[in-house]
N, C-alpha and C positions, 0 to 999 in steps of 0.2 A: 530400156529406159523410155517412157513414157512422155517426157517432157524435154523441150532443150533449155540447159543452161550456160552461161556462160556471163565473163566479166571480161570483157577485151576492150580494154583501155589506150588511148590511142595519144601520141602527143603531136601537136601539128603544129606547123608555123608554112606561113605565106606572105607575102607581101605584094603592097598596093604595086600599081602597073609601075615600071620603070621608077622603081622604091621613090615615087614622090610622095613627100610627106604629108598627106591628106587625110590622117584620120586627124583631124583635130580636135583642141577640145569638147567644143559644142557638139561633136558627131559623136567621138568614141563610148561616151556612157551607154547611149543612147542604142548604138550600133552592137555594143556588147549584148545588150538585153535583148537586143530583136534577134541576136545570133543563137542567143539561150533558148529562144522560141522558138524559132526554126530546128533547130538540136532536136528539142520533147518531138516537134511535130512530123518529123520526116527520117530520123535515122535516131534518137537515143537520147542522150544528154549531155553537154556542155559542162562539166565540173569546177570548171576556170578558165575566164578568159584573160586575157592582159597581152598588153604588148607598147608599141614608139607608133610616131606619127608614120610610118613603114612600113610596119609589118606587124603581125597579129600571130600570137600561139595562144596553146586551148589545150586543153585534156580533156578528153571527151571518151564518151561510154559509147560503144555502137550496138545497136540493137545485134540480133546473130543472122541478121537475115537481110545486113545492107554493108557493103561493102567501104571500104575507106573513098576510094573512086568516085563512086555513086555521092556518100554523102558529102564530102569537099565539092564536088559542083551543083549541089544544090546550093550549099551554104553560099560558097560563092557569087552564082549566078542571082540567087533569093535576094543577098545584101548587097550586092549594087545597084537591084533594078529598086531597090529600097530607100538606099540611099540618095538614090536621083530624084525621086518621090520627095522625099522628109527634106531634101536640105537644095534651092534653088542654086544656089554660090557651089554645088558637087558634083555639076555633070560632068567633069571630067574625071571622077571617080571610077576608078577599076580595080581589079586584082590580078597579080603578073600568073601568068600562064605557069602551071604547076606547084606544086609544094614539097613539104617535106613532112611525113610518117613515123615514127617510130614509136614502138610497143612500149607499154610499161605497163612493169607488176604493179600489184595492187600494193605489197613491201614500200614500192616508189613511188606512191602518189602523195605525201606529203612534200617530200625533197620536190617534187614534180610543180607541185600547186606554187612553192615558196618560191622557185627559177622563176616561173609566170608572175608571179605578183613583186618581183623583184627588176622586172624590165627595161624599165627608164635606167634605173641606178646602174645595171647589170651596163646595159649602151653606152653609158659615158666612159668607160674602159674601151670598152670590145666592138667591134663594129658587128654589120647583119654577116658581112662576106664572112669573117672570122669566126663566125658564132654556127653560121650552117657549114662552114668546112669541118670545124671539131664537132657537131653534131655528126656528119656522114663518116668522116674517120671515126672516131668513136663506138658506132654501129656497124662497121662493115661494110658499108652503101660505097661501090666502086662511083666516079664522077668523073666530068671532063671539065675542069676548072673555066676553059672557055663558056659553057654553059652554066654559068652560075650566074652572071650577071645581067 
């Protein structure tokens, strides 16, 4: 085969440093869009983003020649040194050290996008901790409950 192809769809979630709740309104539009740009310019595309003043997920495409690793510390490292830039009242803006990964078929990226754009609604039930334990249970991801928080 002459060519690589590939669709490796990826679903992510992370949250701000010590989940203070800093994406605020005035930032999150705003933050989504540069995250979408960053996405095209450095590792693939962004297909949905959404998330709480918390934590952020995304479904994203990765190119076949950048790694999940590689591109979550771009994104991440990109949009905080970004945020400090665009928003003077943000310097205390970060994102907590690691994430969460999991694969989806392309079957799943409808149900996938509607989870993401359902977020706000979704948190007033469920908290971050509850929602990333049935995520890694869910997928097999062994964890040490002390490290979650």
């Amino acid at each position: 085969m002459g060519h690589t192809y590939s669709n490796l769809l990826v679903h992510v979630i992370f949250s701000t440093k010590n989940r203070t709740p800093s994406i605020t309104p005035p930032i999150r539009t705003r933050l989504y869009e540069y995250l979408g740009g960053v996405a095209r310019k450095e590792f693939g595309r962004a297909l949905t983003i959404g998330g709480t003043p918390d934590h952020l997920h995304a479904l994203v495409s990765l190119n076949a020649d950048v790694s999940i690793a590689e591109a979550l510390r771009k994104w991440k490292s990109l949009s905080s040194g970004w945020v400090h830039k665009s928003f003077s009242d943000a310097q205390a803006f970060a994102w907590q050290a690691g994430y969460g990964a999991f694969s989806v078929s392309q079957s799943n990226v409808a149900a996938v996008r509607a989870y993401i754009a359902r977020q706000e609604e979704h948190h007033r039930r469920v908290t971050f901790d509850e929602e990333l334990r049935t995520f890694l249970e869910r997928h097999g991801v062994p964890y040490d409950p002390d490290h979650l928080l």
